[in-house]
VEXLODO-920414 format. One line per 5 residues: their letters; for each residue x, y, z of C-alpha. Coordinates in Angstrom, 3 decimals, always signed. Layout:
A	X Y Z ~ ...
This chain:
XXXXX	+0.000 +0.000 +0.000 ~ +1.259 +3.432 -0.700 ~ -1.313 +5.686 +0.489 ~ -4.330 +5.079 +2.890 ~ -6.539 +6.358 +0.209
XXXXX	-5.631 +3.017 -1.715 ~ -7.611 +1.506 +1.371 ~ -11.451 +0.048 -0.320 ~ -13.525 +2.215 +2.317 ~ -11.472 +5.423 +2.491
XXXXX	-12.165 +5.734 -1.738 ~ -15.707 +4.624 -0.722 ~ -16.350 +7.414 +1.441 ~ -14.032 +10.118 -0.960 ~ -11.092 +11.130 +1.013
XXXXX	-8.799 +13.171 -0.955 ~ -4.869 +14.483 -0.658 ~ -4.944 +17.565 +0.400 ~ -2.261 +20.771 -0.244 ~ +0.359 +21.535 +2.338
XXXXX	+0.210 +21.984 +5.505 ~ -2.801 +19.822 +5.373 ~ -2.550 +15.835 +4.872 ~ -6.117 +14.711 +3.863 ~ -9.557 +16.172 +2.847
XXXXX	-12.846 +15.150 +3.259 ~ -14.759 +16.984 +0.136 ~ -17.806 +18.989 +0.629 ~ -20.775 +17.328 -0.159 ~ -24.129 +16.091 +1.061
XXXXX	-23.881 +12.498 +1.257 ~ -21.439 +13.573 +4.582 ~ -24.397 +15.507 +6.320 ~ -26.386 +14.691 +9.489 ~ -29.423 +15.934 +10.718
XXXXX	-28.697 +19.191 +11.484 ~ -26.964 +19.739 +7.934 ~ -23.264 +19.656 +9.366 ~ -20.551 +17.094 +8.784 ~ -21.135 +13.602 +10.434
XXXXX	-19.333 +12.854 +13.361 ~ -18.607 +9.443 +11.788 ~ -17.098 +10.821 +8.459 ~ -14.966 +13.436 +10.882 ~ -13.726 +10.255 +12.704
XXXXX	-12.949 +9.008 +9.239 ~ -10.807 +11.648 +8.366 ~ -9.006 +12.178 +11.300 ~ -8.156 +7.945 +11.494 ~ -7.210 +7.713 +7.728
XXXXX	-5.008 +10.874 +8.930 ~ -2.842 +9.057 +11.308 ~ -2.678 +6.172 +9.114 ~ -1.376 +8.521 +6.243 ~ +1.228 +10.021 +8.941
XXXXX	+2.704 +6.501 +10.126 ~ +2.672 +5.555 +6.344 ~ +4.911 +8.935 +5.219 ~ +7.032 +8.500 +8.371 ~ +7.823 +4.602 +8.389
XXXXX	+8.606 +4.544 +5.154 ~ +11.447 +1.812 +4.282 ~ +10.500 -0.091 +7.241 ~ +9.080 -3.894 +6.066 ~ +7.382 -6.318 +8.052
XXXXX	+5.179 -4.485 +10.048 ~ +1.837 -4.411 +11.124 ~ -0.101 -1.228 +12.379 ~ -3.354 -1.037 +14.025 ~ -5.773 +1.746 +15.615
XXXXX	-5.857 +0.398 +19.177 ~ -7.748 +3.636 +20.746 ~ -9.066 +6.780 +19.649 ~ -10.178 +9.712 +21.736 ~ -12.165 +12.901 +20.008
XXXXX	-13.279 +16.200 +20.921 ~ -15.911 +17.776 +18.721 ~ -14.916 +21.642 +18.830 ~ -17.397 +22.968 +16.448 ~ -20.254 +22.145 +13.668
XXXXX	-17.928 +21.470 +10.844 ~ -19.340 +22.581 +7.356 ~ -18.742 +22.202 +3.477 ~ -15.238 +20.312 +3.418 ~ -12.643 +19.246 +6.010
XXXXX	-9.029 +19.275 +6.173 ~ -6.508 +17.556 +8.431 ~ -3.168 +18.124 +10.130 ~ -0.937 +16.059 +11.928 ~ +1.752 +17.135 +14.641
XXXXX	+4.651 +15.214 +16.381 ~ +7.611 +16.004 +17.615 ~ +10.282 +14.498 +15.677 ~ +11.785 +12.736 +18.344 ~ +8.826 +10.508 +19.028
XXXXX	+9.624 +8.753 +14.922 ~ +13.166 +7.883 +16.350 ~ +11.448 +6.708 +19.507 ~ +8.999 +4.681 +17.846 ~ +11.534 +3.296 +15.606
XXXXX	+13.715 +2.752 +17.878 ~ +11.384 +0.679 +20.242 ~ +10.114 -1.385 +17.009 ~ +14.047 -2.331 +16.491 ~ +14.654 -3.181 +20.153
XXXXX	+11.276 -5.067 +21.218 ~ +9.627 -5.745 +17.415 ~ +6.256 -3.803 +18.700 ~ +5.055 -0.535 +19.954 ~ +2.560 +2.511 +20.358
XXXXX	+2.467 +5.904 +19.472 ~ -0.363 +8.363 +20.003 ~ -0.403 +10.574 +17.206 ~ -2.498 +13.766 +17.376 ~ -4.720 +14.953 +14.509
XXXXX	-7.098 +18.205 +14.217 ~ -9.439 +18.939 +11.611 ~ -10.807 +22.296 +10.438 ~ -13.475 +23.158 +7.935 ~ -13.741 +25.727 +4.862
XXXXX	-14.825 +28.677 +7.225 ~ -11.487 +27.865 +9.196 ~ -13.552 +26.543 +11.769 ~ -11.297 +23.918 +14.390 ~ -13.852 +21.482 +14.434
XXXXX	-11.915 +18.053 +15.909 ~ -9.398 +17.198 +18.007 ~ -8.541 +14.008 +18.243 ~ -5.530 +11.165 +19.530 ~ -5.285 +7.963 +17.962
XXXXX	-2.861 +5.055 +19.215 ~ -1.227 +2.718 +17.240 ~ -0.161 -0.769 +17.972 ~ +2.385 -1.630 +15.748 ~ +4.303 -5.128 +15.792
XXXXX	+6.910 -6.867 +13.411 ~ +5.043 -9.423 +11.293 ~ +7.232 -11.879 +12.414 ~ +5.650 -11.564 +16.115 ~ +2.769 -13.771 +16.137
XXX	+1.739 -12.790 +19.714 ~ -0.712 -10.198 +18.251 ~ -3.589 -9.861 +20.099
């Protein structure tokens, strides 16, 4: 895989590259609507997971054999999001060569990578953490 948007359910649902600073984009549109005619909470958790998949992707790159998976997500909702929604990532480089490191020394480990999402208007509308279990595919112990 080269990209999480090569994932079957992330084209389902139409998330898009997006330009610098930004990672990904959810387009505008209403099949993303709830019933109060703002973005989903559901498609916002979307985004922001794809997000830190896209991150670990860009930033593990030349590393084989391994094996990541969302092991807990926490959100806060800020505001009503509207029209189309845009992610960024940020982590101190350090916490790569951590990671890294740790996946070298004990062939698994987590990171918490934090992701927040704002709308057209510029409107912060989700902050969010999501943890990562990642393991060498040689460790069968996954659970």
């Amino acid at each position: 895989m080269q990209t999480v948007l090569d994932l079957p359910f992330n084209q389902f649902i139409g998330l898009q590259p997006a330009e610098a600073p930004h990672l990904l984009s959810l387009p505008a549109g209403g099949q993303y609507l709830n019933h109060l005619g703002t973005v989903h909470a559901s498609a916002l958790l979307a985004l922001a997971e794809a997000s830190s998949g896209e991150w670990l992707l860009q930033n593990l790159k030349g590393m084989e054999g391994i094996i990541p998976v969302v092991r807990r997500m926490e959100s806060k909702f800020r505001k009503p999001a509207g029209g189309g929604v845009r992610s960024t990532v940020s982590m101190k480089p350090e916490e790569i060569v951590t990671l890294k490191h740790t996946l070298d020394t004990k062939g698994r480990a987590l990171i918490e990578i934090l992701v927040e999402l704002h709308d057209d208007s510029g409107q912060h509308v989700l902050s969010a953490t999501v943890e990562w279990f990642i393991t060498r595919a040689a460790d069968s112990s996954i659970s």
